[in-house]
C-alpha positions as CSV (number, residue, x, y, z in Angstrom):
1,X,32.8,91.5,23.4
2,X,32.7,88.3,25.6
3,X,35.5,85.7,24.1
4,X,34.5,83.6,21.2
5,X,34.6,79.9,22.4
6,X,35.0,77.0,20.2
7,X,32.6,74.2,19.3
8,X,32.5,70.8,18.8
9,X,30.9,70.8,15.4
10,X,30.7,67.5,13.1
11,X,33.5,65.8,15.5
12,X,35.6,68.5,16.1
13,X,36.4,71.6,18.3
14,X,36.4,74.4,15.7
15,X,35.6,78.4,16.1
16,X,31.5,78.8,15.9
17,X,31.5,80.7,12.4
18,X,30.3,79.2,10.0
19,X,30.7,79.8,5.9
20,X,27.4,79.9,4.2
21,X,26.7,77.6,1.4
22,X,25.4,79.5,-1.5
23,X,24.5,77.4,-4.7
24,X,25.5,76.6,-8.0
25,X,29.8,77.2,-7.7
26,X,29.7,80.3,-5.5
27,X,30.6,78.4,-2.4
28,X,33.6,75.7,-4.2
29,X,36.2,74.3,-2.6
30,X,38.7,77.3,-2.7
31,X,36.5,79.6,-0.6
32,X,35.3,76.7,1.6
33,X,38.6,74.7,2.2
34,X,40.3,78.5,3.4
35,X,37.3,78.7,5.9
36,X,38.1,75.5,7.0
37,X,42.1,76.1,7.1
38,X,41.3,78.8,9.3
39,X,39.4,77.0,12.0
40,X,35.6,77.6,11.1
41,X,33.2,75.4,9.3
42,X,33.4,75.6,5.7
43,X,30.7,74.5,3.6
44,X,31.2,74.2,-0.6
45,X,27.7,73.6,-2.7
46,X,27.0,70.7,-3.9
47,X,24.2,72.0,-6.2
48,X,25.7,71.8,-9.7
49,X,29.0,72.1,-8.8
50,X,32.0,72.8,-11.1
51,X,34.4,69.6,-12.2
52,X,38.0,70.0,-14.2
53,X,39.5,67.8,-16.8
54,X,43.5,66.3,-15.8
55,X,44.9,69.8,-15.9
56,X,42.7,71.4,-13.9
57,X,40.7,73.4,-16.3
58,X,37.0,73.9,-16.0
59,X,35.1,71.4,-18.2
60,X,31.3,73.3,-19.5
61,X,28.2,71.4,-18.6
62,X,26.8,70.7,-21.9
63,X,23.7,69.0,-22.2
64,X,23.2,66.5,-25.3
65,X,20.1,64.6,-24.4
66,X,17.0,65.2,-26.5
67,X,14.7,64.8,-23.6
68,X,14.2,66.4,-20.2
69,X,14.5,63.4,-18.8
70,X,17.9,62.4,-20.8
71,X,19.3,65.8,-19.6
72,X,18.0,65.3,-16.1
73,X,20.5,61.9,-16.2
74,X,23.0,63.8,-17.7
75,X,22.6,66.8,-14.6
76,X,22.6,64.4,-11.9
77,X,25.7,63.1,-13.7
78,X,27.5,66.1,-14.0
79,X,26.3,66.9,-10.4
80,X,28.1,64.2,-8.9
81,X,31.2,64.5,-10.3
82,X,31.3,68.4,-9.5
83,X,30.8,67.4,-6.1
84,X,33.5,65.2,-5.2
85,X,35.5,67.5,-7.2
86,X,34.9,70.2,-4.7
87,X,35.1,67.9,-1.5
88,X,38.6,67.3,-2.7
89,X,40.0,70.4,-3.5
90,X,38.4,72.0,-0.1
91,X,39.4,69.0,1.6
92,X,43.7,69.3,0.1
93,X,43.1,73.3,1.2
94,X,42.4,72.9,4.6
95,X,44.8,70.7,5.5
96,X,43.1,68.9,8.0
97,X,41.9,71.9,10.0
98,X,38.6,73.1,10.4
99,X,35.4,71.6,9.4
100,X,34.2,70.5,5.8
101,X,30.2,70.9,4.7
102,X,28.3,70.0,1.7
103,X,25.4,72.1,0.9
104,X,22.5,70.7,-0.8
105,X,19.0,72.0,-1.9
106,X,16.2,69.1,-1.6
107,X,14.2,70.6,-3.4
108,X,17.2,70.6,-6.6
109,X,16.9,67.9,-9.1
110,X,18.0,64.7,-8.0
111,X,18.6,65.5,-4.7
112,X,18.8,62.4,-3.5
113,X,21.3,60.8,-6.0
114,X,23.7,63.5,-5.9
115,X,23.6,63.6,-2.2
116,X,24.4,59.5,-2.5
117,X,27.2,59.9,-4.9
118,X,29.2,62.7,-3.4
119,X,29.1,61.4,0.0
120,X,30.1,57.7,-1.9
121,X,32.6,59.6,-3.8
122,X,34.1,61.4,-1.4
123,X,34.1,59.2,1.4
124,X,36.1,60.9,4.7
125,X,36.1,64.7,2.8
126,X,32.8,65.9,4.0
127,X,32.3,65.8,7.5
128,X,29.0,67.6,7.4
129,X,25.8,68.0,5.2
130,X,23.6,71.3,5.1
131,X,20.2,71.1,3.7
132,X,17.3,73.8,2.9
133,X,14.7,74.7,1.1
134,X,11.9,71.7,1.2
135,X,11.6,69.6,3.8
136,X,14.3,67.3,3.7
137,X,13.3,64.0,5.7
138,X,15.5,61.8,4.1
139,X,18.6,63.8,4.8
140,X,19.0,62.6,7.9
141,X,19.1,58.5,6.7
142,X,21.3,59.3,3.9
143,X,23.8,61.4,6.0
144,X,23.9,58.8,8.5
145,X,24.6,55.6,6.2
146,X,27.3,57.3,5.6
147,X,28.4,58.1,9.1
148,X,28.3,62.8,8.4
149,X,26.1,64.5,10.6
150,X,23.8,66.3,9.1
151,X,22.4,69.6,9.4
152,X,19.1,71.1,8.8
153,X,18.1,74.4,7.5
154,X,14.4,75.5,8.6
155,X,13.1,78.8,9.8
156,X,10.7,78.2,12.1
157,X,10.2,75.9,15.3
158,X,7.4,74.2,13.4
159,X,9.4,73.1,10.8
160,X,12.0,71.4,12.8
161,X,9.5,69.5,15.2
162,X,7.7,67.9,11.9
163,X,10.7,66.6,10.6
164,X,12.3,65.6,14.4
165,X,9.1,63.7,14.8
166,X,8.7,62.2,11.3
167,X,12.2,61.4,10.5
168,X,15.0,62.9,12.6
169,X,14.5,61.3,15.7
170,X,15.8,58.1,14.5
171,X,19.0,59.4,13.6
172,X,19.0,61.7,16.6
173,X,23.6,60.9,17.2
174,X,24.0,61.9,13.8
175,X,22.4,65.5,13.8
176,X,25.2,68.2,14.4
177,X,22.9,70.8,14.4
178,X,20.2,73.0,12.9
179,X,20.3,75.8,11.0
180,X,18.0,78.4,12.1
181,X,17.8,80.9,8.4
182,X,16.3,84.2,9.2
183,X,13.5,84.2,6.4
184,X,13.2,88.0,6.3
185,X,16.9,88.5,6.3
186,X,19.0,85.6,4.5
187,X,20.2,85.4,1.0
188,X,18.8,83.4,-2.0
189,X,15.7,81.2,-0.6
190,X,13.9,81.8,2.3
191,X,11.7,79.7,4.1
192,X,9.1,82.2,4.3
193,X,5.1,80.0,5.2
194,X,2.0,81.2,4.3
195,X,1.0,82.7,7.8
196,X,4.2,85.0,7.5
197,X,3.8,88.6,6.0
198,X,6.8,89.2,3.7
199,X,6.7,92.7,5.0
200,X,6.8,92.5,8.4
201,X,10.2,91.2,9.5
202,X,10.2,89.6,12.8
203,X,13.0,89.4,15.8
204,X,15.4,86.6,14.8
205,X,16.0,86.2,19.0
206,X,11.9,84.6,19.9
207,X,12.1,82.2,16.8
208,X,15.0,80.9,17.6
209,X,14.4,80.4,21.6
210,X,10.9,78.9,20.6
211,X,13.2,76.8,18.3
212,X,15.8,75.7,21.1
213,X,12.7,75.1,23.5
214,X,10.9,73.0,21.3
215,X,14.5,70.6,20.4
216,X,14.5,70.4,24.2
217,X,10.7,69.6,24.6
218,X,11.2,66.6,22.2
219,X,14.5,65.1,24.0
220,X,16.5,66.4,20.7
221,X,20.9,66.3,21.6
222,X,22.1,70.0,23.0
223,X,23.8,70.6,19.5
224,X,24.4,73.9,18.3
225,X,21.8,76.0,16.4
226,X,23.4,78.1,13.3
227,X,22.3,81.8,13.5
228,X,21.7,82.7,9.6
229,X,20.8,85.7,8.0
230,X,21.2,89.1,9.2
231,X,24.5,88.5,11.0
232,X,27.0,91.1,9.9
233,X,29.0,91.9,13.3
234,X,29.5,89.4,16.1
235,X,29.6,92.6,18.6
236,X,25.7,92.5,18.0
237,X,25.1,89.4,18.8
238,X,27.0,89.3,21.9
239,X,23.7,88.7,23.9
240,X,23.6,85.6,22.0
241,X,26.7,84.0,23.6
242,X,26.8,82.2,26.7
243,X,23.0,82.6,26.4
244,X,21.4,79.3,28.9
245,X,17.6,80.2,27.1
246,X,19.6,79.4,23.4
247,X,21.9,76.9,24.4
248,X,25.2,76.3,22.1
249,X,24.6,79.2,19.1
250,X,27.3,79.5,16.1
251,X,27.0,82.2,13.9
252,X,26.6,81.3,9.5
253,X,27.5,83.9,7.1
254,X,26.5,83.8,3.9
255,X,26.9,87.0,2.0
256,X,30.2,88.4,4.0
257,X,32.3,85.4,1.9
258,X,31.7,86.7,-1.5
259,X,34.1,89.8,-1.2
260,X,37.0,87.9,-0.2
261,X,40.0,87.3,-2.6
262,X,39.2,83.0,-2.2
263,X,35.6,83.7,-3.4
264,X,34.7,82.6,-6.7
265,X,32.3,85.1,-8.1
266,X,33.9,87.6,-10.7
267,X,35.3,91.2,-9.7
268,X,32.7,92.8,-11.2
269,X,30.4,91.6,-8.8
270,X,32.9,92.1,-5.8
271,X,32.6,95.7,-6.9
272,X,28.9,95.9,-7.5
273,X,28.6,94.4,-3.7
274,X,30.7,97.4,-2.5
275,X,28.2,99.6,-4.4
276,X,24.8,98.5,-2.9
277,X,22.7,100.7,-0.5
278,X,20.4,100.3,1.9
279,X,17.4,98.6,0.1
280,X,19.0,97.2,-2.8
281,X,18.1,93.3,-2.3
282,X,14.7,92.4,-3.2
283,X,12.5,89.8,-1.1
284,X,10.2,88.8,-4.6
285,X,8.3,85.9,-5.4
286,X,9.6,85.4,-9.2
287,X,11.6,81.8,-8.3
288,X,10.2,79.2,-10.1
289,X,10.6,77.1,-6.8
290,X,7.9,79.0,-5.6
291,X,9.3,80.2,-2.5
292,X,10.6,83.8,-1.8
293,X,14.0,84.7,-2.2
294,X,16.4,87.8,-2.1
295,X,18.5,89.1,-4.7
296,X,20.1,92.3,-5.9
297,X,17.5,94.6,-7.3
298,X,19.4,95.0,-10.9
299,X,18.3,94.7,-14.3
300,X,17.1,91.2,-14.3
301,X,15.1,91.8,-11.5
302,X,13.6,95.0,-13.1
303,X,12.7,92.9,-16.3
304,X,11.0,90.1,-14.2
305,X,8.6,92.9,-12.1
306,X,7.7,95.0,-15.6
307,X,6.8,91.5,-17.1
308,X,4.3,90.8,-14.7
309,X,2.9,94.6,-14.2
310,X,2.3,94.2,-17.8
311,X,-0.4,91.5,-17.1
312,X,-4.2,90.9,-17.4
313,X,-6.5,88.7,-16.6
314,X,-8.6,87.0,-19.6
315,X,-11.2,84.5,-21.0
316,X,-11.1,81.8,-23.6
317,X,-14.7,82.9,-24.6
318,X,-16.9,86.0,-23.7
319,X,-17.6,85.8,-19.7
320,X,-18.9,88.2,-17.0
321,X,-16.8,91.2,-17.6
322,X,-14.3,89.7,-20.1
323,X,-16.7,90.8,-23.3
324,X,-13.7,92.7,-25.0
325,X,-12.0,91.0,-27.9
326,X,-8.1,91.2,-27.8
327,X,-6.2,90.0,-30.9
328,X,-2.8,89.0,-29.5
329,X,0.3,87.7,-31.5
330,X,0.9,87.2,-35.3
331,X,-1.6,84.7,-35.4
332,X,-4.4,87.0,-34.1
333,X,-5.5,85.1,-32.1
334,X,-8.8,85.9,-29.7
335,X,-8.9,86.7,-25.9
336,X,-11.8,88.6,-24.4
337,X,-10.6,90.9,-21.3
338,X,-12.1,93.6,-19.0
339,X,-12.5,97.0,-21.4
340,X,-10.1,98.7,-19.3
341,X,-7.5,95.5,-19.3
342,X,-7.9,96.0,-22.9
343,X,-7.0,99.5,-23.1
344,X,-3.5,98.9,-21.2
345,X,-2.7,95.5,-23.4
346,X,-3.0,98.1,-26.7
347,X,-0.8,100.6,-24.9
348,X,1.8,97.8,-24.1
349,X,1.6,96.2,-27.8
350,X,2.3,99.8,-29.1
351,X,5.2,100.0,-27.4
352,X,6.7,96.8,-28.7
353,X,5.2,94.2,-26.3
354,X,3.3,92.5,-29.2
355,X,3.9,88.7,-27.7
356,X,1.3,87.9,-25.3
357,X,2.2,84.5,-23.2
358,X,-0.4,82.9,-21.3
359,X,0.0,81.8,-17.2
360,X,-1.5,79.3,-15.0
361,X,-3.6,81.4,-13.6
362,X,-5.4,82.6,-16.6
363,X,-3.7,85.9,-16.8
364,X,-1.7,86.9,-20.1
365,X,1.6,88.7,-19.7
366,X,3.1,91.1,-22.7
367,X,6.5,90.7,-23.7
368,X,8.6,91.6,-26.9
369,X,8.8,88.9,-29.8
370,X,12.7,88.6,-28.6
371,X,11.5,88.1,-25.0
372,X,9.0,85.6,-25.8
373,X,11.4,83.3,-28.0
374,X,13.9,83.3,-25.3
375,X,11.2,82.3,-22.8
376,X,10.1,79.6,-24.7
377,X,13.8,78.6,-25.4
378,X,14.7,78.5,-22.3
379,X,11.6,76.4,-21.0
380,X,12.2,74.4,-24.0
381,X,15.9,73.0,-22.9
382,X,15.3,72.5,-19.3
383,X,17.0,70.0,-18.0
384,X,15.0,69.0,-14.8
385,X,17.3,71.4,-12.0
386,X,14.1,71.4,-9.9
387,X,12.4,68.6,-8.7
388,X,9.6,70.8,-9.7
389,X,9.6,74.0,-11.8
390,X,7.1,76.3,-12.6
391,X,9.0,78.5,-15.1
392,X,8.9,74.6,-17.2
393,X,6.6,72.9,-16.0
394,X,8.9,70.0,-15.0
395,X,8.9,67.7,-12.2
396,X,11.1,64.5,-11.6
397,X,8.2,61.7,-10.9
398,X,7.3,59.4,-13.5
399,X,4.9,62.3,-15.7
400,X,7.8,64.5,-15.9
401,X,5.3,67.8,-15.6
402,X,3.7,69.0,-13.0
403,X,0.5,68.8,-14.4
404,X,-0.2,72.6,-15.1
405,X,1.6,75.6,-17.6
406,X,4.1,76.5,-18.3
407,X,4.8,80.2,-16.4
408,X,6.2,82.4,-18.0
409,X,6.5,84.7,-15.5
410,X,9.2,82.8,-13.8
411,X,12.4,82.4,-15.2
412,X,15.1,79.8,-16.0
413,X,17.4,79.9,-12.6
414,X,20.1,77.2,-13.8
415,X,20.5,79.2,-16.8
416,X,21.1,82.5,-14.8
417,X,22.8,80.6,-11.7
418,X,25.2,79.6,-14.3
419,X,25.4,82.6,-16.1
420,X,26.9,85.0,-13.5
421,X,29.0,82.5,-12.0
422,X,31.1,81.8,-15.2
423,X,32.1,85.7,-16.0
424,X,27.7,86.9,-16.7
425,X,27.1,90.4,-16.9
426,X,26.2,90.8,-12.9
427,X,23.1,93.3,-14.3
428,X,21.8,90.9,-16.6
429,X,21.4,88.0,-14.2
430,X,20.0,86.6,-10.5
431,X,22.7,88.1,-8.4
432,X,21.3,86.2,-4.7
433,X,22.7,88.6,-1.6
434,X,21.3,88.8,1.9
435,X,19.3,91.9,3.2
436,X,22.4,93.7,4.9
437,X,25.0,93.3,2.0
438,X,24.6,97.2,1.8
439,X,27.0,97.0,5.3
440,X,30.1,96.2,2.6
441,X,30.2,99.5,1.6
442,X,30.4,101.4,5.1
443,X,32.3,98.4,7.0
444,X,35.4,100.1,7.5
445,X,37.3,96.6,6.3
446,X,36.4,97.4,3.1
447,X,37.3,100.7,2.6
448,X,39.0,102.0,-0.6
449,X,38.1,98.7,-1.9
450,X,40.0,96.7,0.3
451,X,38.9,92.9,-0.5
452,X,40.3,90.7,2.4
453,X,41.5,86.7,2.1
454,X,39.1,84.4,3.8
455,X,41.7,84.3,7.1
456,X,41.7,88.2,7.1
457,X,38.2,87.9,7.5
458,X,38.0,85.5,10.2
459,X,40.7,87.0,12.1
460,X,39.0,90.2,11.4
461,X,35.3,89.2,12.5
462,X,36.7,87.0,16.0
463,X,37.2,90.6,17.0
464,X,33.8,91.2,17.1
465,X,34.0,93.4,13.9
């Protein structure tokens, strides 16, 4: 493989990989500041990060407002303080080497404050910030009042030139680089659009030249573009290095960190990482962001695709072909569905799915009386994570809703983020992974179970491994 040559990357000559930042305390600053102690660029997430009382012990994020809006406050809050937590403990672990990132979601609940307050906070930690999933415009004003470069995450040429030419442009010295995320490929989010088939991957290699050619086209700095999602091997890429059509590429792994001994997920889902096969991460729809995402096809998965299979469509009142009368509930109440629709609802009620829960798009799903209390639970005590939720009907502005239901076909994704971070059964919650996580159990570094640290990765993948 053609040598690996160092970048200057938010300041600083470093090597061009680049750690991933996955949310809610799977990227912290244990994982991140080894990247950055062993010369990469490390990035922790600074989407409800953890925070420790004097004696380093992990403090629970307890909500006690009564409102949404009083537990939004208190998330923002807590959100803050997690994040200059991590800043400072990846910041004391690398020890000055390396490169330090913040990852941020804009479209997470009080993006914006928690972006101000960590980079406040931790004034001279972060060198870097990394920002997906939404179009973050303001990124680029906020990362640059406080002198960080900052570092976009969009998956298509289009999507960079409309925020270059809205926003970016005037901040053009700060922007380190852009991070190109494969949308068929990557872990959690993707930045799939509507003119995209889910099911039809395309070559990472044209996206990203159009990408480079369009940052050229609009007088945009030579900075390095971050290859994300898919990359497993460097060897692969190797096509990709010294390339003049893609300029200055470094390559971001996301889902290679997790099985490393500095990563903080639990061993039981280090082990269930060495167990996938091909095929095992899902590209659904079920986020109540309402972009696509990949995940581990497990049982939480399994129980969010059977909830919405058992689904029909239905009428307040008698209409076209919705003449049959459906009594649904303990209250009996009346829906009138397609005869056939009807058959299937009685079959699914028979077998225990007696609850049925009404969606946006005036469709009724069937779930069990357990599964309907802890939907309406969960939508009950949400605390604003989103700046817009469907599973809640939440959104930030002045309302606090979004102005339509409440879907229950969607799910609570702080509640599970948090979950199977802190010891969560791995089966019973979202367990985000990238498309070629399968590759753990074959990559000869991992055999017999081998976990490596973070610099016995590195090491390991400057090989071209």
């Amino acid at each position: 493989m053609k040598p690996l040559q160092p970048l200057v990357i938010s300041g600083r000559e470093v090597l061009p990989l680049v750690e991933g930042g996955k949310g809610i305390s799977v990227s912290n600053g244990e994982s991140s500041g080894a990247w950055a102690a062993a010369g990469g660029v490390a990035t922790f997430s600074g989407v409800n990060a953890d925070f420790y009382d004097e004696n380093g012990k992990l403090i629970p994020i307890v909500y006690h407002g009564k409102t949404r809006r009083e537990r939004h406050d208190e998330l923002i809050s807590y959100g803050i303080r997690g994040g200059i937590a991590q800043a400072r403990i990846a910041h004391d672990i690398a020890g000055g080497q390396g490169r330090i990132h913040m990852n941020v979601l804009w479209e997470m609940g009080g993006a914006e404050a928690i972006l101000h307050g960590v980079l406040d906070g931790a004034r001279g930690l972060v060198h870097g910030v990394t920002c997906g999933a939404g179009m973050p415009y303001k990124v680029a004003e906020i990362a640059a009042s406080y002198g960080v470069h900052y570092y976009p995450i969009v998956s298509s040429a289009r999507a960079f030139n409309a925020l270059w030419k809205r926003a970016y442009h005037k901040h053009a010295e700060w922007l380190g680089g852009v991070v190109y995320e494969d949308p068929w490929l990557a872990g959690g989010h993707n930045g799939l659009s509507n003119s995209e088939d889910p099911r039809v991957p395309q070559p990472p290699y044209p996206r990203v030249a159009e990408l480079r050619a369009n940052m050229r086209a609009n007088g945009c700095p030579e900075v390095p573009i971050f290859m994300a999602g898919g990359v497993w091997r460097l060897d692969e890429w190797e096509d990709w290095l010294d390339n003049p059509e893609l300029g200055p590429i470094a390559f971001q792994f996301g889902t290679r960190p997790l099985l490393t001994v500095e990563s903080p997920i639990s061993m039981d889902w280090k082990k269930r990482l060495l167990e996938l096969k091909p095929g095992d991460v899902l590209l659904h729809k079920f986020s109540p962001t309402g972009f696509y995402s990949s995940a581990v096809k497990n049982g939480f998965l399994s129980e969010l695709v059977e909830r919405s299979e058992r689904q029909i469509a239905f009428s307040p009142e008698p209409l076209g072909e919705h003449h049959a009368e459906l009594e649904i509930g303990a209250r009996k109440r009346i829906l009138y569905v397609a005869e056939g629709d009807k058959v299937h609802a009685e079959a699914w009620m028979a077998q225990g799915y007696t609850e049925g829960l009404r969606t946006p798009d005036s469709t009724v799903i069937f779930v069990t009386p357990e599964g309907a209390e802890t939907i309406r639970r969960d939508q009950i005590e949400c605390m604003g994570c989103l700046s817009a939720c469907s599973f809640s009907n939440w959104a930030q502005g002045d309302t606090g809703t979004n102005g339509k239901k409440a879907d229950p076909r969607s799910f609570c994704i702080q509640k599970t983020l948090q979950n199977i971070v802190h010891e969560g059964e791995p089966d019973c919650e979202l367990m985000f992974a990238g498309h070629n996580a399968f590759r753990f159990g074959s990559d000869p570094l991992y055999a017999n179970g081998f976990i490596p640290t973070v610099k016995q990765l590195i090491d390991h993948m400057k090989t071209g491994a």
